[in-house]
N, C-alpha and C positions, 0 to 999 in steps of 0.2 A: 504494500500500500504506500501512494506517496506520502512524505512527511513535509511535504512543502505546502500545504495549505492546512488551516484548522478544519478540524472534523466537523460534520456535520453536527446537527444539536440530537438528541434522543428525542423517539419518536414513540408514541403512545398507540396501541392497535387494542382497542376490544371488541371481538365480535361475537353476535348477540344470538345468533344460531348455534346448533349442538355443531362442535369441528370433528369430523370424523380423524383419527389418529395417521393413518397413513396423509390427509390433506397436511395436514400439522408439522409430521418431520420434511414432506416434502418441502411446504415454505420455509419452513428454519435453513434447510439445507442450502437454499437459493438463496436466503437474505444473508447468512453466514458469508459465501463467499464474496457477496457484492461488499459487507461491511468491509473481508479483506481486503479486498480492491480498491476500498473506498470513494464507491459509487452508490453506496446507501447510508441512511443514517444508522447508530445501533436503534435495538428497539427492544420496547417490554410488552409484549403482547398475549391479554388476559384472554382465556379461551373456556368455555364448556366443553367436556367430550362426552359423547353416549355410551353407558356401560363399557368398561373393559379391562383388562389389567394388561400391565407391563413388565417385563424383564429388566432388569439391569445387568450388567456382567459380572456381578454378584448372586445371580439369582441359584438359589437351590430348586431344581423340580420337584423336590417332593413338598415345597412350599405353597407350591398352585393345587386347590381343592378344586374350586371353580364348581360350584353343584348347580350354578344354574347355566353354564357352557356360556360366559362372556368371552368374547373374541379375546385374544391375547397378541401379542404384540413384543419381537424384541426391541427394546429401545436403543441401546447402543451408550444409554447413560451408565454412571456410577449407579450405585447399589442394588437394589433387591427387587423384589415384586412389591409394586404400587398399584392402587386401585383411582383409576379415573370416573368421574360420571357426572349425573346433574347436582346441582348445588355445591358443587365443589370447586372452586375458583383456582385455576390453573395457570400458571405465568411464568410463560417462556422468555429467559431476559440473556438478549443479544447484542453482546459490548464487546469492546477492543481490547483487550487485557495487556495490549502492549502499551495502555494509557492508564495514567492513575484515574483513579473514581473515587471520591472523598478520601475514606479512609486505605483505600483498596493499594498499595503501590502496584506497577505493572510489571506483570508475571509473577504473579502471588498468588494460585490458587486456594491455600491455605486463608488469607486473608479476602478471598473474594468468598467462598463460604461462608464463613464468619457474619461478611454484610448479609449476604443471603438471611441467614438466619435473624440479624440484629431487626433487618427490615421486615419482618416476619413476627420478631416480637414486639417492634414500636407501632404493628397495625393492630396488633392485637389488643396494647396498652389501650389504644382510643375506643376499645366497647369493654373497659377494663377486667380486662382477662390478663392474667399474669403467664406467657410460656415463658417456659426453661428450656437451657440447654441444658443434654447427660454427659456424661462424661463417656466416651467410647458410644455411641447412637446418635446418629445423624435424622435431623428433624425436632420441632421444638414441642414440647410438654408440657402440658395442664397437670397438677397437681392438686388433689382432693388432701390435706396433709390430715386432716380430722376420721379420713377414713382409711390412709395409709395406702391411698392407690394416685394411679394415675393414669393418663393414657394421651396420645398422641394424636395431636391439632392441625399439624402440618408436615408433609415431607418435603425431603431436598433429592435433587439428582439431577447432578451438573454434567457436560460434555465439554471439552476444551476442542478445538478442531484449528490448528495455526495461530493456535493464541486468539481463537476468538469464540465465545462460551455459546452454548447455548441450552436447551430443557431448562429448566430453572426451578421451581416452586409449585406445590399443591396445598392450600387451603381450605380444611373442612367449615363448609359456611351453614348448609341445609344437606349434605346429602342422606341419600338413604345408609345408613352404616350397618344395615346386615350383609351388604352386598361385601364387605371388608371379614364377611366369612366366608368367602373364594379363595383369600388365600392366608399367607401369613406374612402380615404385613411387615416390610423390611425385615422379615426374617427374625421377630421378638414375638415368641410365642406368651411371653408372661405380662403381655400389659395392654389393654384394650385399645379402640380409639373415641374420639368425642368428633364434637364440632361446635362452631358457636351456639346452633340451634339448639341442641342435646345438653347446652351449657346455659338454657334458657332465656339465650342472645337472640331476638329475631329477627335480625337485621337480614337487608334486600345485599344482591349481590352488587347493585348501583352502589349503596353505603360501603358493602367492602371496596370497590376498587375506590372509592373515593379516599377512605382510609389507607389504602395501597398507596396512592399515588402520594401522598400527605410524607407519609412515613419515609420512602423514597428518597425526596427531599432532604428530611432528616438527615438519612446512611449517607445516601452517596452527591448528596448537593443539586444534583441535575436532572 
């Protein structure tokens, strides 16, 4: 990519139809290279998808139950089997990592994660819902401490491709969560998961990305 001009600004995509999952990596895969090339801007683009689960290149098979035969899908990301669907707010975030991003230096995956997550739990601050990070588990946590449980709000799983990321984020905001008995989820069989709804939060998915886009700001400035 040339370094003789400033980057374009970051570009915001939500669309408002279910994205079927083979549409999804296809765009990432075309907007990825054009960021290389720097003949796109990056971008963060919030998506629904229709029932399905995905692989990671972590995935154990005998972790996919699937009893009601949802399509499956290898992703080609970092970690395990994740469950996609309606109510669940998904956001694919496509940046240059050979540029800093607030806190992020360039080629830092370790510290690009980290925002990931941070921006994950400053959206979640504003319907005040406390996630955590675990120590060793990827994805941020709701903690019931009066009942000595907990379970899992959101996941992560990132791809790097020339230093430029893409997959990014899933958000339980409304979905159905028996369907998260397909499989096991990033591979922790001992801890459930939630969502805001299930957390008695009934916010619209317009309120999350608005909360998204807010927090954003926060992490990475832009």
């Amino acid at each position: 990519m040339s370094t003789s001009t400033a980057p374009l600004p970051l570009q915001w995509q939500i669309s408002d139809d279910l994205t079927p999952y083979p549409d999804a990596i296809a765009a990432m895969q075309t907007r990825v290279a054009a960021i290389r090339a720097g003949t796109a801007p990056e971008l963060v683009w919030l998506v629904e998808h229709p029932p399905l689960f995905t692989a990671g290149t972590s995935a154990d098979p005998a972790d996919l139950l699937n009893p009601l035969h949802f399509p499956t899908f290898s992703a080609g990301r970092g970690g395990q089997w994740t469950y996609h669907g309606p109510g669940q707010r998904t956001g694919y975030v496509m940046l240059d990592l050979t540029r800093q991003h607030g806190p992020v230096p360039p080629r830092d995956v370790r510290q690009y994660v980290w925002a990931l997550e941070e921006w994950l739990i400053r959206t979640l601050d504003r319907f005040n819902v406390r996630g955590e990070r675990r120590e060793g588990r990827v994805g941020i946590w709701v903690a019931d401490r009066a009942a000595g449980t907990e379970a899992k709000i959101a996941a992560i799983g990132v791809r790097i491709t020339r230093w430029v990321s893409w997959h990014g984020v899933a958000l339980n905001v409304a979905p159905d969560l028996s369907h998260f008995g397909g499989i096991v989820p990033c591979g922790i069989r001992e801890h459930g998961v939630t969502s805001l709804h299930a957390l008695g939060i009934p916010v619209t998915l317009a309120e999350t990305d608005a909360a998204l886009r807010l927090a954003w700001l926060e992490v990475f400035g832009a």
